[in-house]
DSSP file (Angstrom, degrees, kcal/mol; ACC not computed):
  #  RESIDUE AA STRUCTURE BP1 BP2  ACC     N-H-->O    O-->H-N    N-H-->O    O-->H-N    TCO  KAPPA ALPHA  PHI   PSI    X-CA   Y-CA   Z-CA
    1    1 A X              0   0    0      0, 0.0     2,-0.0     0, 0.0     0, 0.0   0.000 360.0 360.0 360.0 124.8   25.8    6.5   44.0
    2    2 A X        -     0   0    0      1,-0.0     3,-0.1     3,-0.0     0, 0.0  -0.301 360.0-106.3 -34.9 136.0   24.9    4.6   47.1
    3    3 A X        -     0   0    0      1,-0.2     4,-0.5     4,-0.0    -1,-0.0  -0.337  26.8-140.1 -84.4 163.4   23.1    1.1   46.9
    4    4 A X  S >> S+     0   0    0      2,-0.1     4,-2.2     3,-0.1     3,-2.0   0.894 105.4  56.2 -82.5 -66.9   18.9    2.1   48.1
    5    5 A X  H 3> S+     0   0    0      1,-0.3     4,-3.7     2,-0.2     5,-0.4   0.788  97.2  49.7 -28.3 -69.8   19.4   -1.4   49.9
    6    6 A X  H 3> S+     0   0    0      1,-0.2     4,-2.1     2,-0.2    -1,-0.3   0.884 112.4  60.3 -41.3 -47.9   22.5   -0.7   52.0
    7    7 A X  H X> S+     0   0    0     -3,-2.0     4,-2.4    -4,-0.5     3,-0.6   0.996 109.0  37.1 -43.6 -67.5   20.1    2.6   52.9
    8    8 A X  H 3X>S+     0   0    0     -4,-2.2     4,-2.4     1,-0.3     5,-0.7   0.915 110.0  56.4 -69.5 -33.7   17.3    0.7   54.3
    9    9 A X  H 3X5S+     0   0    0     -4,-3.7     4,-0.8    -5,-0.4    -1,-0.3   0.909 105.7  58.0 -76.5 -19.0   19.1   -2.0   56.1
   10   10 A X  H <X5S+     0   0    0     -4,-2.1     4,-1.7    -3,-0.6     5,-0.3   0.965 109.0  45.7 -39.3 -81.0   20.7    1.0   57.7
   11   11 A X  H  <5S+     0   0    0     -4,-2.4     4,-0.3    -5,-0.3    -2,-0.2   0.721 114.9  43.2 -38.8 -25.6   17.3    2.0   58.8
   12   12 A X  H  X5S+     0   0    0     -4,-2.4     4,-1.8    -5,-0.3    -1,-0.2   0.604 113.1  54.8 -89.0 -22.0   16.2   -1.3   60.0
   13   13 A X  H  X<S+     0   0    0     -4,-0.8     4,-1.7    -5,-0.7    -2,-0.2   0.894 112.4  39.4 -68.9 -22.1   19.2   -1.5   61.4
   14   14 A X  H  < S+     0   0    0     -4,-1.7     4,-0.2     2,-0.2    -1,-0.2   0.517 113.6  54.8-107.9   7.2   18.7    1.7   63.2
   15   15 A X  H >> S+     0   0    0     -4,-0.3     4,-7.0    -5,-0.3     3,-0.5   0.695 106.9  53.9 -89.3 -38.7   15.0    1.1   64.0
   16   16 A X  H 3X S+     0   0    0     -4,-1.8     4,-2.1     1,-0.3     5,-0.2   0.943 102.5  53.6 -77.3 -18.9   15.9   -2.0   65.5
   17   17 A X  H 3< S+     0   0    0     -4,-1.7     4,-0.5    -5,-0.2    -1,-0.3   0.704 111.9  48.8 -76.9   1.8   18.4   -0.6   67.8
   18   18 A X  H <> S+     0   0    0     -3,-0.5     4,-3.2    -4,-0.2     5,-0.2   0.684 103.7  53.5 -90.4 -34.1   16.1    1.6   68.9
   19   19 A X  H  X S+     0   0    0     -4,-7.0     4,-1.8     2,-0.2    -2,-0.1   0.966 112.0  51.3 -57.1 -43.7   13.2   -0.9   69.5
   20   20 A X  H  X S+     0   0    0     -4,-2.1     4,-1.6    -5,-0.3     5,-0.2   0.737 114.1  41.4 -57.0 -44.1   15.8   -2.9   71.7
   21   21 A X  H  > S+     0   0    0     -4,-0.5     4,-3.6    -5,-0.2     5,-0.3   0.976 114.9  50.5 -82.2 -35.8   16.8    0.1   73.8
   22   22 A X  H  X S+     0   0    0     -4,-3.2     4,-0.9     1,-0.2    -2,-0.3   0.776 114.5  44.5 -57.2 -33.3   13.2    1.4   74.0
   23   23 A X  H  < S+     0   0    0     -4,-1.8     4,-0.5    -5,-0.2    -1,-0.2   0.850 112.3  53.8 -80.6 -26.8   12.0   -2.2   75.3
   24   24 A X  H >X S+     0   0    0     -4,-1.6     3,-2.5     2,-0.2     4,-2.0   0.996 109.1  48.6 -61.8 -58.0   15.2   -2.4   77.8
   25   25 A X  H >X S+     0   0    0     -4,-3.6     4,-1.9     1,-0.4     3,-1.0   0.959 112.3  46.4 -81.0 -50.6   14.3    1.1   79.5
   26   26 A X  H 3< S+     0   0    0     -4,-0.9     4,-0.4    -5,-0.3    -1,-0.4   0.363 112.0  49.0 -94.6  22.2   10.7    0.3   80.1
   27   27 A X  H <> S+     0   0    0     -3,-2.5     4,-2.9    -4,-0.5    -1,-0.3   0.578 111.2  52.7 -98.5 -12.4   11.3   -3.0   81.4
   28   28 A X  H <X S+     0   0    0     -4,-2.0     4,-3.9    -3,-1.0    -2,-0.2   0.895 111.7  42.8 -49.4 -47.4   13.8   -1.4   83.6
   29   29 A X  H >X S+     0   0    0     -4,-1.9     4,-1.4     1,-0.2     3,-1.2   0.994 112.4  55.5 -75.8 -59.1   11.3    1.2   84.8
   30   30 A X  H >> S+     0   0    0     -4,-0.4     3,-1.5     1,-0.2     4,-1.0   0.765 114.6  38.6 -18.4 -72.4    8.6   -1.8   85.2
   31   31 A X  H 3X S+     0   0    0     -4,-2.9     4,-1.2     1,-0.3    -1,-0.2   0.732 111.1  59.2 -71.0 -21.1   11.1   -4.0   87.6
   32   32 A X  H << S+     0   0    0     -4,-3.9    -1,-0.3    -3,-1.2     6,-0.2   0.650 117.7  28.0 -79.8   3.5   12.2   -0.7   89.3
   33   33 A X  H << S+     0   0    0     -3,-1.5     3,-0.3    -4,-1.4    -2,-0.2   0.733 124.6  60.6-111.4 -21.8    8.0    0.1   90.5
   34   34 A X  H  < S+     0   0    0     -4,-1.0     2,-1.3     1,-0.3    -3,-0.2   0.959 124.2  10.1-132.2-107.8    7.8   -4.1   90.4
   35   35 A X  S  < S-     0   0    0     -4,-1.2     2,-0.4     2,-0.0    -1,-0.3  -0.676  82.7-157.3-112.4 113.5   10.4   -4.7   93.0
   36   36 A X        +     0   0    0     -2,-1.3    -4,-0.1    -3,-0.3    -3,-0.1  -0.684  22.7 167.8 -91.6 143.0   11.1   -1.7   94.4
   37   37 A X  S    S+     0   0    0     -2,-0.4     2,-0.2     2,-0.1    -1,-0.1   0.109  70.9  55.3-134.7  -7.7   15.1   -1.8   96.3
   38   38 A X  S    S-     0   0    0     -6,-0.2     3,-0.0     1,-0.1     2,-0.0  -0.802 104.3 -86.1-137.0 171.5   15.4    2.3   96.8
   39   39 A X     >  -     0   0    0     -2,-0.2     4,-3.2     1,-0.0     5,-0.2  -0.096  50.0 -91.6 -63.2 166.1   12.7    4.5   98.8
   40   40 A X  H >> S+     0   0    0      1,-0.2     3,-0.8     2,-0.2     4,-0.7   0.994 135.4  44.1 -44.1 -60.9    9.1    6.1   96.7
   41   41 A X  H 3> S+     0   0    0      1,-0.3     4,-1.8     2,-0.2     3,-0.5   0.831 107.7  53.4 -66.3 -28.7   11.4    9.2   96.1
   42   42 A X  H 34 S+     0   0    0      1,-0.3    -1,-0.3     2,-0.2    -2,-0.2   0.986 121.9  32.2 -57.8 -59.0   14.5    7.1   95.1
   43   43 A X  H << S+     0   0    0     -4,-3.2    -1,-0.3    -3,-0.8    -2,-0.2   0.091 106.3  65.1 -86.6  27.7   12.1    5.1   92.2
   44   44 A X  H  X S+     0   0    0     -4,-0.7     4,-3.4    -3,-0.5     5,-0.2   0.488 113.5  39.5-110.1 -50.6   10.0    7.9   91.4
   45   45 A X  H  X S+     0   0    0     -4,-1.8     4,-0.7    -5,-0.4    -2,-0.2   0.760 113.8  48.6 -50.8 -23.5   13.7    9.3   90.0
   46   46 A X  H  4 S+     0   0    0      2,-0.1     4,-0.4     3,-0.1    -1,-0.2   0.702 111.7  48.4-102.6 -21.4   15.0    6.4   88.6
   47   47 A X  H >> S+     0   0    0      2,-0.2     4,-1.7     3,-0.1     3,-1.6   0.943 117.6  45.5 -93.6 -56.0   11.5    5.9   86.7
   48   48 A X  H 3< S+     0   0    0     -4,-3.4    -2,-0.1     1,-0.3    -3,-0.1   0.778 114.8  49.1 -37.4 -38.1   11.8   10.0   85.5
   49   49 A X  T 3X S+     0   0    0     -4,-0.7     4,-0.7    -5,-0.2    -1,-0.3   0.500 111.5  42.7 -96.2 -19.6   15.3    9.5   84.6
   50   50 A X  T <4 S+     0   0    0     -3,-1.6     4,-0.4    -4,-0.4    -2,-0.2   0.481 118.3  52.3-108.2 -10.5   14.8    6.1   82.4
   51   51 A X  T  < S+     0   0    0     -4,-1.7    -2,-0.2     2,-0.1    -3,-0.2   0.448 108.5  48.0 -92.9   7.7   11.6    8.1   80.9
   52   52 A X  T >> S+     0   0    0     -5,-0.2     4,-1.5     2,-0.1     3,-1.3   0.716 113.0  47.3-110.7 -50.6   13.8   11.0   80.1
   53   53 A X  H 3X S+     0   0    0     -4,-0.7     4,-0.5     1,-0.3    -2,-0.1   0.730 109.3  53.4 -61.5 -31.9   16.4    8.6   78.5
   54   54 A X  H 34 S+     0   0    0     -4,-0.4     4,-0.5     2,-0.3    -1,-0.3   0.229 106.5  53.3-111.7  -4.9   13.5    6.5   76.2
   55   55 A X  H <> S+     0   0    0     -3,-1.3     4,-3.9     2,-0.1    -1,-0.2   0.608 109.1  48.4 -94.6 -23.3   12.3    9.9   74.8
   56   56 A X  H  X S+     0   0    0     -4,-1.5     4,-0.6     2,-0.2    -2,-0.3   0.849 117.6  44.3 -77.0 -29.7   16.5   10.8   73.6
   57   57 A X  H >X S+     0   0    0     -4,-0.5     4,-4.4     2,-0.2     3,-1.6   0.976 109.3  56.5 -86.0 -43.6   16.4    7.3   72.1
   58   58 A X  H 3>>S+     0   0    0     -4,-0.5     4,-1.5     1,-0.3     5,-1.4   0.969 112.5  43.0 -42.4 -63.8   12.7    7.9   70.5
   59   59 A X  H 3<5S+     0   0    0     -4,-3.9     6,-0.9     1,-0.2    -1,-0.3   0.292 118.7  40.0 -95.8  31.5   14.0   10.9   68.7
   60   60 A X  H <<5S+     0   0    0     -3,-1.6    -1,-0.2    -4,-0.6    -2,-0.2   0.454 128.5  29.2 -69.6 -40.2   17.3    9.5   67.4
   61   61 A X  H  <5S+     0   0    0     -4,-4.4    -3,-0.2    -5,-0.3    -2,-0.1   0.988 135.8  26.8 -84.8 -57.1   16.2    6.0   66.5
   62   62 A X  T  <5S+     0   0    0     -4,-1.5    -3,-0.2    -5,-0.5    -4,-0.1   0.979 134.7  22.8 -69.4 -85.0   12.6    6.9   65.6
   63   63 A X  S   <S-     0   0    0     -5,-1.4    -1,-0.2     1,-0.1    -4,-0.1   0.510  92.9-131.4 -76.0  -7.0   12.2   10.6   64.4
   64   64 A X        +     0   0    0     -6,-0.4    -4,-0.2     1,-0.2     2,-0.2   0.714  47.1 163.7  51.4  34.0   16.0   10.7   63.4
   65   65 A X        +     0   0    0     -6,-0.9     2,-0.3    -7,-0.2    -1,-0.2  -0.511  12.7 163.9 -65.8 127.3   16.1   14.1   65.5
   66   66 A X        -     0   0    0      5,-0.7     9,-0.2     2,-0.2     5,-0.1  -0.906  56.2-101.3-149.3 171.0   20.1   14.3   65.8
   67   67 A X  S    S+     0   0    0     -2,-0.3    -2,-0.0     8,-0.1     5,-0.0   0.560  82.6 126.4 -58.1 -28.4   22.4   17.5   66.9
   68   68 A X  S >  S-     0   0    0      1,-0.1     3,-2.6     2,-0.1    -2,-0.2  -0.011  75.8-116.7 -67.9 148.4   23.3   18.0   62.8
   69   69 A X  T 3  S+     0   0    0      1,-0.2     3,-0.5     3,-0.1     4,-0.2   0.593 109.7  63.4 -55.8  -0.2   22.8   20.7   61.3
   70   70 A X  T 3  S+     0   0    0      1,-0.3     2,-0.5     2,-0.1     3,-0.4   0.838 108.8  40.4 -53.3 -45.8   20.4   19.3   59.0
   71   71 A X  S <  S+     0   0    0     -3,-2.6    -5,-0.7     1,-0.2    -1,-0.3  -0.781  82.6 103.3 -99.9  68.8   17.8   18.4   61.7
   72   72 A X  S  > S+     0   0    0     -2,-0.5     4,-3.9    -3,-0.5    -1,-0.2   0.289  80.0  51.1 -78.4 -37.3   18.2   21.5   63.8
   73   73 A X  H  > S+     0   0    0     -3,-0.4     4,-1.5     1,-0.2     5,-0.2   0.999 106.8  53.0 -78.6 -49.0   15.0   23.1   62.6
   74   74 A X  H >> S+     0   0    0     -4,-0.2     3,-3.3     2,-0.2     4,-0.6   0.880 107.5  51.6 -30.0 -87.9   13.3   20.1   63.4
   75   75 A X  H >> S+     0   0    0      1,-0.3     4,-3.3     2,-0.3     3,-1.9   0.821 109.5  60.8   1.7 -79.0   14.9   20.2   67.3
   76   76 A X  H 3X S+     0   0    0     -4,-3.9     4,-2.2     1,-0.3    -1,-0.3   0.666  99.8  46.0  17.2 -91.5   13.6   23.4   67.1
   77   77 A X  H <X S+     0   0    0     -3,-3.3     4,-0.9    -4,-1.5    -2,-0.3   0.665 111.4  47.8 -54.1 -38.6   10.4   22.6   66.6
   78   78 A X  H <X S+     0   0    0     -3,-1.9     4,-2.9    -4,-0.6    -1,-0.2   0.863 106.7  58.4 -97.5 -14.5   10.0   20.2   68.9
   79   79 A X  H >X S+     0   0    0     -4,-3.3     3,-1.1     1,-0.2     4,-0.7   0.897 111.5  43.9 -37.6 -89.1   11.8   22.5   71.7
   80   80 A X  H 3X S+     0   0    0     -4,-2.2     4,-2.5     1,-0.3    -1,-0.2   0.601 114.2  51.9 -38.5 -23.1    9.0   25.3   71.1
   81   81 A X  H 3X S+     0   0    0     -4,-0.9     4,-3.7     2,-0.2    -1,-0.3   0.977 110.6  45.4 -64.1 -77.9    6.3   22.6   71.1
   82   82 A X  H <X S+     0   0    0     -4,-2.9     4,-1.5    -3,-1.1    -2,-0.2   0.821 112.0  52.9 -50.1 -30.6    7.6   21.2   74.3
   83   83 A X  H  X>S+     0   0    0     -4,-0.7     4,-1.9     2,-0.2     5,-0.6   0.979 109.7  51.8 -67.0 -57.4    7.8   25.1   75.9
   84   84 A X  H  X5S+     0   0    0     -4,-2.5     4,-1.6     1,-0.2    -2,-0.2   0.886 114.1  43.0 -66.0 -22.8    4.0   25.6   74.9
   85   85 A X  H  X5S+     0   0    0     -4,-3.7     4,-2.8    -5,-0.2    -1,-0.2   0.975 105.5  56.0 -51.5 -55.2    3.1   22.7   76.5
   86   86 A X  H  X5S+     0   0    0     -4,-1.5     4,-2.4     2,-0.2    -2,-0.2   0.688 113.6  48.9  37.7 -76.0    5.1   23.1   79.4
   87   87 A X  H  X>S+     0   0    0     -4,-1.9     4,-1.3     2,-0.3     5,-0.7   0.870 107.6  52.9 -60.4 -68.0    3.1   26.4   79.6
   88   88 A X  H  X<S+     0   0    0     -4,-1.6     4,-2.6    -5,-0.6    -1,-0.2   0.975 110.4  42.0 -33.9 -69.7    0.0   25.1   79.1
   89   89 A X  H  X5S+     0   0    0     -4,-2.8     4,-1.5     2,-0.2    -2,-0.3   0.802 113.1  54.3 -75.0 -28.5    0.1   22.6   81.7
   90   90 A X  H  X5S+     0   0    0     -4,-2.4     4,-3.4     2,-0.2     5,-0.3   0.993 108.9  49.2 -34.1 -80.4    1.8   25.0   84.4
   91   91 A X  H  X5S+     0   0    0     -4,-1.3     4,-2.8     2,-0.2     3,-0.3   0.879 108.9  54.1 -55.5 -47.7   -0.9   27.6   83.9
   92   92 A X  H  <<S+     0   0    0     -4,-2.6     4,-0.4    -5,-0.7    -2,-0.2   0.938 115.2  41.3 -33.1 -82.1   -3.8   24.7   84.4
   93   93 A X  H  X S+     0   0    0     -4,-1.5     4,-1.2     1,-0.2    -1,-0.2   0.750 109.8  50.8 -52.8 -29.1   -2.4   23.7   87.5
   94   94 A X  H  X S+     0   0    0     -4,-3.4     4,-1.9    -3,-0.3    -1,-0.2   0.952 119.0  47.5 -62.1 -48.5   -1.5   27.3   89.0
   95   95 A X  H  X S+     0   0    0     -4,-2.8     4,-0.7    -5,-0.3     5,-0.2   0.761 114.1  45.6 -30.3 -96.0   -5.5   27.8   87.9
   96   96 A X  H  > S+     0   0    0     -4,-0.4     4,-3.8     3,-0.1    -1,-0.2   0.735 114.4  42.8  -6.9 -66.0   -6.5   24.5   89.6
   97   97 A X  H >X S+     0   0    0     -4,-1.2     3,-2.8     2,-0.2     4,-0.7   0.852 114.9  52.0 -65.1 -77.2   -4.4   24.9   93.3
   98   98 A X  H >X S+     0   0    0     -4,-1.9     3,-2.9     1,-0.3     4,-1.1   0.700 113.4  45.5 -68.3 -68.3   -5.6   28.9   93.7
   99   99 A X  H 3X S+     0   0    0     -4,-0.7     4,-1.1     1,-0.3     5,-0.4   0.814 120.6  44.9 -39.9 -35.3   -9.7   27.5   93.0
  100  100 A X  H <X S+     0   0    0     -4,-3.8     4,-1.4    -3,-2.8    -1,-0.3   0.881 109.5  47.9 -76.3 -19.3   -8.7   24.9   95.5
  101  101 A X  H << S+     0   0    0     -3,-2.9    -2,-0.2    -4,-0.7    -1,-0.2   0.882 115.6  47.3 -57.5 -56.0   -7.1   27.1   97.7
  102  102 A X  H  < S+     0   0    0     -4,-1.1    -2,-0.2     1,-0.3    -1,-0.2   0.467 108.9  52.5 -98.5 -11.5  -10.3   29.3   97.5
  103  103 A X  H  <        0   0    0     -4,-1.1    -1,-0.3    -5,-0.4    -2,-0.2   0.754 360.0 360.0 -96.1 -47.5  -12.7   26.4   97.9
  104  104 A X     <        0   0    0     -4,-1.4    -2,-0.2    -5,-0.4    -1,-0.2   0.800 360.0 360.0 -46.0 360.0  -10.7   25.2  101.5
């Protein structure tokens, strides 16, 4: 049998590497809108791409979402979650632009 301890200091261990990367990428994105070094388009990318990065650390350190086959259904889940949102918010905004279209 495995010690319970040796478990949980895994888990703080793996919370804390997560806290660490999750404070590194948003002080990244901060100092890249804080002194900005590239064009809008350049940091509007670099800030997408470091918020893209800090949701793959969320659900490995955090939600302990990983590729195995344990957690798939899970993955899953949060795929089809993220497509009906997706959906959601697409059709609100086609709505939105034609009523603005139709109000010009």
């Amino acid at each position: 049998m495995s010690d319970p301890n040796q478990h949980r200091r895994a888990d703080i261990r793996s919370y804390l590497i997560g806290y660490g990367c999750a404070l590194i990428l948003t002080v990244a994105a901060f100092a890249a809108v804080r002194w900005p070094s590239f064009g809008a388009a350049t940091t509007l990318g670099i800030v997408l791409a470091l918020g893209l990065v800090q949701m793959i650390v969320h659900f490995r350190f955090f939600l302990h979402i990983t590729l195995a086959r344990s957690a798939r259904d899970d993955l899953r889940l949060i795929l089809f979650s993220t497509l009906i949102i997706v959906l959601m918010v697409s059709g609100t905004l086609v709505i939105l632009m034609n009523l603005r279209a139709r109000m010009m």
